[in-house]
C-alpha positions in Angstrom: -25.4 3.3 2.9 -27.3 3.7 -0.4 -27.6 7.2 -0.8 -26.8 9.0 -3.5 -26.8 12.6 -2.8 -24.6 14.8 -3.8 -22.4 16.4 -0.6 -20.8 19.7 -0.1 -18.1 20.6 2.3 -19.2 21.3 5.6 -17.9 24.7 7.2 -15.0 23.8 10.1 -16.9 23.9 13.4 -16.4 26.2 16.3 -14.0 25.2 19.0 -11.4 23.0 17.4 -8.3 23.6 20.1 -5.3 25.4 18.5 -2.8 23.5 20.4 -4.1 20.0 19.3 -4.8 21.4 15.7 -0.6 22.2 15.8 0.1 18.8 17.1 -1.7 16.8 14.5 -0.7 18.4 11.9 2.7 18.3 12.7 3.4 14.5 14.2 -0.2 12.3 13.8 0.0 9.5 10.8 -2.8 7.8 11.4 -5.6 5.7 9.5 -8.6 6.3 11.1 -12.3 4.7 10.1 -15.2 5.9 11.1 -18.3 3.7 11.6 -22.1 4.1 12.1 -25.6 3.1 10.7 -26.5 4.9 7.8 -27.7 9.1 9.0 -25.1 8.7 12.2 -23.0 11.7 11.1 -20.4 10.1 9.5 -20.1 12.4 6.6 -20.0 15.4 8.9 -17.4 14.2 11.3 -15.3 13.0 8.3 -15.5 16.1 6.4 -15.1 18.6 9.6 -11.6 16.6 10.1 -10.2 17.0 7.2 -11.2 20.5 6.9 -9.1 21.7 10.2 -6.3 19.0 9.0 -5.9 19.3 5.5 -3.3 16.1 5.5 -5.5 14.2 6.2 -7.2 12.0 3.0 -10.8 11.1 2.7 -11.7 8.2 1.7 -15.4 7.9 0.8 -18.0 5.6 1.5 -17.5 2.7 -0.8 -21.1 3.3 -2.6 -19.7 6.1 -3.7 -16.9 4.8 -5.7 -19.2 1.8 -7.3 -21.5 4.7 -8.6 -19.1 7.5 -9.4 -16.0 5.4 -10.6 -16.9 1.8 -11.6 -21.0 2.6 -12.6 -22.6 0.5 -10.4 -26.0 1.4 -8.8 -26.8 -0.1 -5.6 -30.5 -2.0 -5.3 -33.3 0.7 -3.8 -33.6 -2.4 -1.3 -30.2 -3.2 0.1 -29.0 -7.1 -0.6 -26.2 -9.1 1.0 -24.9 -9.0 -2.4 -24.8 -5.2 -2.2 -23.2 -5.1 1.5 -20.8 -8.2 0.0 -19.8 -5.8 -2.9 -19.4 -2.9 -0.6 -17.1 -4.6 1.8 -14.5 -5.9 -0.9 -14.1 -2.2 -2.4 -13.9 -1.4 1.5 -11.0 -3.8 2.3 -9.9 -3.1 -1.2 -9.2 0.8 -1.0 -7.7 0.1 2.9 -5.6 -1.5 1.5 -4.0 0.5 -0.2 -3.3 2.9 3.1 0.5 1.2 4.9 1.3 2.2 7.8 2.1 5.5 8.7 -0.7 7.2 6.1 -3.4 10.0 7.1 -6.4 9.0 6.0 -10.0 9.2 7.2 -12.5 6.7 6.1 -15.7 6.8 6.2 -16.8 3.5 7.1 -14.7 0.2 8.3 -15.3 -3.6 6.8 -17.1 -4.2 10.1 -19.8 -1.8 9.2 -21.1 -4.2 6.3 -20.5 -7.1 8.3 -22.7 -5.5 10.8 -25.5 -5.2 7.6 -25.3 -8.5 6.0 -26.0 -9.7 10.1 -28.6 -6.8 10.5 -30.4 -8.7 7.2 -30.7 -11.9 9.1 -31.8 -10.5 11.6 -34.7 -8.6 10.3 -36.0 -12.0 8.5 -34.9 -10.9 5.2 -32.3 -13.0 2.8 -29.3 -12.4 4.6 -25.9 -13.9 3.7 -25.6 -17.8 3.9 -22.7 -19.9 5.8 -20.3 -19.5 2.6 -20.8 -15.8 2.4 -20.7 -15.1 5.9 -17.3 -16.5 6.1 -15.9 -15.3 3.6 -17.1 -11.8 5.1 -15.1 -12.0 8.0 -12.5 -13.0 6.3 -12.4 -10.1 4.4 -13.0 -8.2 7.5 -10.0 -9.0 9.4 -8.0 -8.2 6.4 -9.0 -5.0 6.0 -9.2 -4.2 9.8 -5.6 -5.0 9.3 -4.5 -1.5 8.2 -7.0 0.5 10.8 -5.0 2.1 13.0 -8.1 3.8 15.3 -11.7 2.6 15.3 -14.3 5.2 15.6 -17.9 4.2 16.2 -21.0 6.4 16.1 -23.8 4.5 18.2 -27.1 5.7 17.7 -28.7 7.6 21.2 -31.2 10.3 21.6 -29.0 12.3 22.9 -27.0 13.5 20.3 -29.9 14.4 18.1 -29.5 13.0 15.0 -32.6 12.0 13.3 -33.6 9.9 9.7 -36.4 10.4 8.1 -38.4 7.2 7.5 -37.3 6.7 3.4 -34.0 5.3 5.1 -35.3 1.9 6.1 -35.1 3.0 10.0 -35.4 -1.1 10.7 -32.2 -2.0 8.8 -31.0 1.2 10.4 -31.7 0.5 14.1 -30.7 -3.4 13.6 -27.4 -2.5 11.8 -26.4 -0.1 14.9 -27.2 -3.2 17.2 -24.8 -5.7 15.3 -22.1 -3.2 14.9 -22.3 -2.5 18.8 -22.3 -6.2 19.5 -19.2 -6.8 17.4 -17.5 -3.7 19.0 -17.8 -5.7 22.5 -18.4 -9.0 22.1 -15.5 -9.4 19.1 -17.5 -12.3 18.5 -15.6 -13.3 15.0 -12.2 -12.7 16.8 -11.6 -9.7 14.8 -10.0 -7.6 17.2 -6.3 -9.3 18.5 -3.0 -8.1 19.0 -2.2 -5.3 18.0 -6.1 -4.8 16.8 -6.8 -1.0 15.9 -8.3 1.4 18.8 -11.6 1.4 19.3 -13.1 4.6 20.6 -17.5 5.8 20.7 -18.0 9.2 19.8 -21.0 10.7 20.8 -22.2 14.5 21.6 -23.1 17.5 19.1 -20.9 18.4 16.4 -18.1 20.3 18.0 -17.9 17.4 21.1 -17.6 14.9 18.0 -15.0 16.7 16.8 -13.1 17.7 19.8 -13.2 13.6 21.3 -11.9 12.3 17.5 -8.9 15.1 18.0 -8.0 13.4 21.3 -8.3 9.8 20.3 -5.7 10.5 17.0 -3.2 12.5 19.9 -3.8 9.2 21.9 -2.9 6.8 19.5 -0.2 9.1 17.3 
């Protein structure tokens, strides 16, 4: 979300399936984006990915460009304008992905849609009317060149845990809205021929084993 740490490559996790490994990398083009609330294990999943398919492109979270590229450091209390920001790099770099690319993303436009409706509803200065439609707007386009959906919902399952310096409320009511929008496609985001959705949950090698099938189902 706001983070700025630095991130090494994570080692390629035990029992990735030789046969599917072969598969992808021979035949599967497709632009995948993975969403979740900030500490959902986005970064792993992304980076475990691309490590067994080397193809495949990363495309960072968009924080990271507006630091590392373009300068800009994001508020130590998250704004609309920050999400706003966020989501037009988002749809911006997507964009540049056509059909038939490899790329993994780590987050989709409907992740900062989720947070600028998370801010409302935690009672603090959320997007108005104008900005709010201009967000799903922006959305749609960039949902345009997702070819599979990935979502990350939070559960206590899985085991993933954030230590309270990462705004658990904003964390907790982002992963509600981004659920709600996954089912409800409230803003009509999701029409013909919408991207794939699939929820990922499990440890790390179940993550990575379910994303594997899910790009073989849709290549």
């Amino acid at each position: 979300m706001t983070r700025h740490a630095s991130r090494a490559l994570r080692t390629k996790p035990e029992g990735v399936t030789p046969v599917a490994h072969v598969r992808m990398y021979h035949s599967s083009r497709v632009r995948i984006a993975i969403s979740g609330t900030h500490c959902s294990g986005k970064t792993t999943l992304a980076e475990d990915f691309i490590a067994a398919h080397s193809k495949y492109v990363h495309e960072p979270e968009p924080y990271e460009w507006l630091a590392d590229v373009y300068g800009e450091a994001a508020s130590d209390e998250p704004t609309a304008e920050d999400f706003w920001r966020q989501l037009e790099l988002c749809v911006e770099r997507l964009c540049t992905y056509g059909s038939g690319a490899s790329v993994v993303a780590e987050r989709s436009p409907l992740d900062f849609l989720a947070y600028l409706l998370a801010l409302s509803d935690l009672g603090r200065r959320g997007p108005d009317r104008q900005m709010l439609a201009s967000a799903v707007e922006l959305a749609a386009a960039g949902i345009a060149h997702i070819d599979l959906q990935v979502v990350l919902p939070l559960n206590d399952r899985d085991g993933i845990r954030a230590p309270e310096s990462e705004d658990l409320d904003l964390r907790a009511a982002m992963n509600d809205r981004l659920l709600d929008l996954m089912t409800t496609d409230e803003y009509a985001l999701f029409g013909d021929g919408a991207p794939r959705v699939v929820e990922i949950h499990g440890n790390r090698q179940q993550r990575m084993r379910l994303l594997e099938q899910a790009v073989l189902d849709r290549s």
